[in-house]
C-alpha positions in Angstrom: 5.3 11.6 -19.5 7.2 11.6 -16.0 10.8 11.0 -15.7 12.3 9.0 -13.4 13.0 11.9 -11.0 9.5 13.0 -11.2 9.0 9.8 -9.2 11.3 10.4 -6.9 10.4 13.4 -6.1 6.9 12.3 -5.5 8.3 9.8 -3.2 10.8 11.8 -1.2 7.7 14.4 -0.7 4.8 12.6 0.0 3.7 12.1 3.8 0.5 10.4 5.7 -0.4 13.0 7.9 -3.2 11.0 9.2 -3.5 7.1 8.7 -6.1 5.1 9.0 -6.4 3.4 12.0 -6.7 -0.1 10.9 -5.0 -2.0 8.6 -5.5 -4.4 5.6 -8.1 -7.1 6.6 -6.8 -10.6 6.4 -10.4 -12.4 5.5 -11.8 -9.7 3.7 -11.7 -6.7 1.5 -10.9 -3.2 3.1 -12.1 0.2 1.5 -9.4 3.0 2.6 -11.2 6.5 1.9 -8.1 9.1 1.1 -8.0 12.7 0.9 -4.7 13.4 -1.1 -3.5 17.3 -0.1 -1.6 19.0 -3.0 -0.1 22.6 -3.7 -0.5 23.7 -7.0 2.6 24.7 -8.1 1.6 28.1 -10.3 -0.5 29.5 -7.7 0.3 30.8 -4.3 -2.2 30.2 -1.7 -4.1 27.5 -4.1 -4.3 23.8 -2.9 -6.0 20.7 -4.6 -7.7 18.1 -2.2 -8.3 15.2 -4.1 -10.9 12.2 -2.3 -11.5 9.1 -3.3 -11.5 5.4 -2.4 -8.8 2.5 -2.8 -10.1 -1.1 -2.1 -7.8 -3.7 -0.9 -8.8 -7.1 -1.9 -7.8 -9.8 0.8 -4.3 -11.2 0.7 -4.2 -14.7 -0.6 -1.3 -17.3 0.4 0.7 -17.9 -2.7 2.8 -21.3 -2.0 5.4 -23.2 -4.9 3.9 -26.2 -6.7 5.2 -29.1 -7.9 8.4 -28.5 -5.9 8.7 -32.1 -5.3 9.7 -32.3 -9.5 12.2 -30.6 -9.3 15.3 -31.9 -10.5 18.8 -30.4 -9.9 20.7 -32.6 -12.1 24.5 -31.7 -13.4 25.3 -30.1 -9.9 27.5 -31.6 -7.6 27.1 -32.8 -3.7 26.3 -29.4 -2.6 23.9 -28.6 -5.2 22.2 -32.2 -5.0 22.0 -31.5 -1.0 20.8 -27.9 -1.1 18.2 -29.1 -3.6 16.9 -32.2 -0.9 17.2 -29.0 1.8 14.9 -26.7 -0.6 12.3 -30.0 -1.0 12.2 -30.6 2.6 11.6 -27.1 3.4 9.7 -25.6 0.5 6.6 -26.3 2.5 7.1 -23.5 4.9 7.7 -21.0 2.2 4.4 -18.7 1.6 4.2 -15.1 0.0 0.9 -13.0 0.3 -0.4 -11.1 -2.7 -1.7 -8.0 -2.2 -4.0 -6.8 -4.6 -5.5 -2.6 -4.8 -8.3 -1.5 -6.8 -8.3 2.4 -7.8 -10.9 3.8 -9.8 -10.9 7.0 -11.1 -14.2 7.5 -11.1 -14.2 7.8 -7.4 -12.0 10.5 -7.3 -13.4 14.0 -6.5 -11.4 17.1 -6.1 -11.7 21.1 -5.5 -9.8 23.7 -5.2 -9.6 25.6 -2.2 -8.0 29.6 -2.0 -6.4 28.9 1.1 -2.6 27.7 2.0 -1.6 23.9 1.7 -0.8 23.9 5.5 -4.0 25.3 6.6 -6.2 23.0 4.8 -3.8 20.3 6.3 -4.7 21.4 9.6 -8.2 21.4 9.5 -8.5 18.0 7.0 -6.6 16.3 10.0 -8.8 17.9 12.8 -12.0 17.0 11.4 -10.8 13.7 10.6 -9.7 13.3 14.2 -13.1 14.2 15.2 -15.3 12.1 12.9 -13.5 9.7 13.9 -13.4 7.4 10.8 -10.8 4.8 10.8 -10.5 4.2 7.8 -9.8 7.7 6.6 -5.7 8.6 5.3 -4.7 12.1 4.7 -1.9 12.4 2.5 0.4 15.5 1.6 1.3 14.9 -2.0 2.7 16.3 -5.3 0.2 17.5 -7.4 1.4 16.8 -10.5 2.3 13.4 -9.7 -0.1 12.6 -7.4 -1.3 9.1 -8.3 2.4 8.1 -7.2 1.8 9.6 -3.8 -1.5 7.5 -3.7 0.4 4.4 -4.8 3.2 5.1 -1.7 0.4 5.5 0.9 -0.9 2.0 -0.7 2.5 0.2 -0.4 2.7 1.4 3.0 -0.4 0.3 4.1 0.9 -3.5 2.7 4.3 -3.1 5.2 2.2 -2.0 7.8 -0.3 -4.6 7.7 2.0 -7.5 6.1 3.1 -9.2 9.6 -0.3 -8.7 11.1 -2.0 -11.0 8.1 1.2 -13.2 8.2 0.0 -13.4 12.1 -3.0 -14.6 11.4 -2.8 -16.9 8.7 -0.6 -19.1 11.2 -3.0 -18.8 13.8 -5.7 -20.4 11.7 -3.2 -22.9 10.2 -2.9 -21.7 6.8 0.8 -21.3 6.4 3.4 -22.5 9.0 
């Protein structure tokens, strides 16, 4: 079991060293493809590249129901007034849900007898030239690389949050 600074660590030393170029589709699923770039820690000169695929599920709008029964009895004039305020404005109030599918079972990795910076390097270059844009590369921890994984997936939701946010009001879904 990890302790809570095993996750830190992961966190503090895990970098995208080559995102994908587009970001979380707002009408459809995404597939990311990930090579995740680890140093074993008991070997010198051994790294671990780790490939798989992380499916993002569309964002759906997520909006408050049944605001209009809520009561806000026992509080005074402020509370009654806020609570008319939150009524009146509840409306405009939407969240997105993310929602990441990882299976295991599409995870590959190898071992390859050559330094982590080096394989870095050319990981990066060829996927530069293949030029798929949906391709990360990530420098992780070995031992706690899922976590890495996960950071690069919460990143990807930042990234592509205002974009789907963007959208959504330019189709008239939220306001």
């Amino acid at each position: 079991m990890h302790t809570e600074f095993d996750f830190h660590y992961a966190m503090e030393n895990t970098q995208v060293l080559h995102e994908p170029a587009r970001r979380i589709d707002t009408f459809g699923s995404t597939r990311f493809e990930f090579q995740l770039v680890s140093e074993l820690m008991d070997s010198t000169n051994v790294t671990r590249v780790r490939q798989g695929r992380i499916d993002a599920e569309k964002p759906l709008i997520l909006k408050p129901e049944g605001f209009d029964n809520w009561s806000f009895d026992g509080f005074g004039e402020d509370g009654q007034a806020f609570g008319q305020w939150l009524k009146d404005h509840i409306k405009d109030l939407a969240v997105l849900r993310y929602g990441f599918q990882f299976k295991r079972t599409d995870v590959s990795e190898e071992l390859v007898h050559e330094p982590l910076a080096a394989v870095c390097d050319r990981l990066v270059g060829d996927t530069r030239s293949s030029g798929n844009p949906m391709r990360a590369i990530i420098q992780g921890v070995d031992d706690t690389w899922e976590i890495s994984l996960l950071k690069f997936t919460f990143e990807m939701i930042q990234k592509s949050h205002n974009i789907n946010i963007f959208d959504f009001k330019r189709r008239g879904l939220i306001g």
